[in-house]
Structure formats: C-alpha cells, structure tokens
C-alpha positions, 0 to 999 in steps of 0.5 A: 235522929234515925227517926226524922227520915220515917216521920218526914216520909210519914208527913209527906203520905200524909200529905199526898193522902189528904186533897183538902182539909176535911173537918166537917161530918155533918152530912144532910139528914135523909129520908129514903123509900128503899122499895121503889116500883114502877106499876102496880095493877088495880086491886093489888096492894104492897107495902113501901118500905122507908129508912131515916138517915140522921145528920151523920149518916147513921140509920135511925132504928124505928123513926116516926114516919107518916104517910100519904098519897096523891091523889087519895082517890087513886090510890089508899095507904095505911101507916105502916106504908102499905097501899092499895091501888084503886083506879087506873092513873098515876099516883105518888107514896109521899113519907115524912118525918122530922129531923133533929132541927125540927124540920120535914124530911121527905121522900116521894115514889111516884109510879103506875097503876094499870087497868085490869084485863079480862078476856072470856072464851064463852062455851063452844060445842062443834059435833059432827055426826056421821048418819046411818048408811047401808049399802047393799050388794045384791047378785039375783039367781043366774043359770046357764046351761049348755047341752051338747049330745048326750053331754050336759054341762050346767052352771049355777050361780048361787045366790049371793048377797053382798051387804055393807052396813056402816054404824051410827058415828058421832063426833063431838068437840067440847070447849069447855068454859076458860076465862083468862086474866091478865094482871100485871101485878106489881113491877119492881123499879130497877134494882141498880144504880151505876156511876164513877170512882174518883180521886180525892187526891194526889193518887190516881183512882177511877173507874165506872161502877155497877151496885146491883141487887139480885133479889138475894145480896148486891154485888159491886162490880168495877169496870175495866176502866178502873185503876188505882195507884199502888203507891197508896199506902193501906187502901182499904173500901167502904160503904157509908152516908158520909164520904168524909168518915168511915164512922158508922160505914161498912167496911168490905176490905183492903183493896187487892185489885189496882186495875181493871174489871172486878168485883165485891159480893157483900152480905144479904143484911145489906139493902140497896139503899143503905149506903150512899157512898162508895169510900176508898179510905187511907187507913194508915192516916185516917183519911178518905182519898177517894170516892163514889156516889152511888144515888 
C-alpha cells in the first residue's frame, strides 16, 4: 500500500508530461543540399554536398544520388555534384533519389553566377629631364689708382671669374604594366537558421533560438525570452529528424539553465543539416514535452 501515493504521482507526471497520445514515428523521407551558396563566378567550380534522411529520420550512408541543372547551358555538373559555372545567369543544383515506396525525393539550390571583371592599367612612362645649364659670373680687370704727393696709393681688382655649372639631371617615373582581376568566386549561403521553442505540454517552455555554424562547429544559443518550468522532471535536449523519438537524435545533456540567455557548443562531427528538430524530452517517462523546428 506505501506504494500507491509514488505510483499515482508517477501517473499524473506521466500525465502532464504527454500533450497528445504520440504513436506514430513515421516522419517523410528527406533530401537535403547541406552546402548551399548564394553566387558563384564564371570559371569557378564546387562541389554540393547532399544527405538522404529515411522514413525515420535516420541518415542513409551513401545513398544513390543523381544529379542535374537548370539550364545546362549555365552551368556543367558531374555526378559526385560537382559544378562548373559557364555563363553569367541564374541556374539551379536539382538532386534526387528514390525513397523506400519508390518514389522521387528531391532537393533544389538554385543561386547566382556573376560575370568576370577585368581592369588593365597599360604601361605609363613620365620622365622629367632637367637640360644643361651654365652660368657664368665674369669680373673684368679693374685698376683704380689715387696719387697724392709723393704718396701713391694704387688698388687692383684681381681678375675674378665666378662659374656656376648645373649637371645633366634626369627624372623618370615608371608604371610598370598591372592587370587587376575581380573575382567574386564563391559565396557561401548564410550558415544559421533561427526560430522558437515551445511546449508540447502542460509545462512552460519557450524561447527564441539561433543554431549557427561558425566554419569550425555550430553553437545553439537561446535567448533571453527562453524559460522552462523546473517542475519537469528529468529534462533533458536533443537534436533529431523526428521530434516524436529521440531514436537515432543526438543527445546534448540535461537541461540546467530554466531561464534565460544561454547556449550549447556541439561537436565539429555535426553538419548544419543534419538535425531537423531541437527535442526537449522527458527522460524519466520516455516522452517529448517540447520542441523546435530548426529549418
């Protein structure tokens, strides 16, 4: 009988944990380009990068992809999605597969490719010369002479040249030939998404999110208008393709923060498409109490 109040209790978090009766893990299969760009420049190539997700959100490991673009003319594709841009226009990566009911999964990229610009400076040569100049001072013989009695006072001027000579002087200015390229090469779509956690039941939970990549691992950040109830018991958060299992997720930890700004670093293994959902997950009962779509 001591035991009837923990398994009431037990029932009623039970209860209050679960908004809807949650049976269904079948999710749609899905087809993602992880490495969306914006432009890329004539000439340049790169290679698009696809990930296959089946019906239960699990990632397929090599899965039969094929490739193609619009229009063929813009742009030239291999089938390991590698592209080279052609002509100045607008174009789309289309990649496709075939999920487990035999029908075509696709996903689209479409983007930019910019003309290439070049600016030549041609040769310039500016030489200032300076030409031979002379100047010359000339003092001609002078003789002033002054006789008193007996007394002779005589002055002579010496002849004295004065000569000012100024050398050959050359100046010269080279601008040697440059040639200037502008290529805008490839630009990288923006790499972070954003959106809100909220409750899936009785218990508050909410918040704004970011889930960014910095070009070395993503950090998830919440917001200061993030809150969730300390009431839940065994809170714990996840990343998965199924917001209704943690089968298959990726488990960051036990939630520690209730409210408030803060965030999650996750390990570089982890690309920015790989996870769908952000799953907040009662872990004593086995069942989701929140979520977030990330894209």
């Amino acid at each position: 009988m001591k035991k009837t109040p923990y398994l009431i209790l037990s029932l009623l978090l039970l209860i209050s944990c679960v908004g809807e009766d949650l049976v269904n893990d079948y999710v749609d299969p899905d087809l993602r380009i992880s490495n969306a760009i914006l432009s890329i420049s004539e000439g340049f190539q790169y290679q698009f990068i696809a990930r296959f997700f089946d019906e239960s959100g699990t990632k397929v490991e090599n899965p039969t992809l094929v490739w193609r673009v619009d229009p063929p003319s813009a742009v030239s594709i291999t089938q390991d999605g590698t592209i080279k841009a052609i002509t100045a226009g607008q174009a789309t990566v289309i990649v496709q597969t075939t999920g487990l009911q035999g029908n075509i999964i696709e996903a689209r990229s479409t983007f930019t490719i910019t003309a290439v610009a070049n600016t030549e400076t041609t040769t310039t040569e500016t030489s200032t010369m300076t030409t031979d100049t002379e100047t010359s001072t000339m003092t001609t013989d002078t003789e002033t002479s002054t006789m008193t009695t007996d007394t002779e006072t005589s002055t002579m001027t010496t002849d004295t040249e004065t000569s000012t000579m100024t050398t050959d002087t050359e100046t010269s200015t080279m601008t040697t030939d440059t040639e200037t390229s502008t290529m805008t090469g490839v630009v990288v779509a923006p790499q972070y998404f954003e959106g809100e956690i909220h409750s899936t039941s009785s218990y508050a939970l909410e918040g704004k999110f970011r889930y960014e990549h910095d070009g070395t691992r993503i950090t998830l950040s919440l917001d200061s208008s993030y809150r969730a109830s300390t009431s839940l018991p065994g809170l714990y958060i996840y990343l998965g393709n199924n917001p209704r299992t943690v089968n298959g997720a990726f488990e960051i930890g036990e939630v520690k923060v209730f409210s408030g700004a803060h965030q999650y670093v996750l390990p570089p293994s982890i690309e920015l498409t790989d996870y769908k959902y952000i799953i907040y997950w009662c872990k004593p009962f086995s069942v989701p109490v929140g979520e977030g779509q990330i894209f």
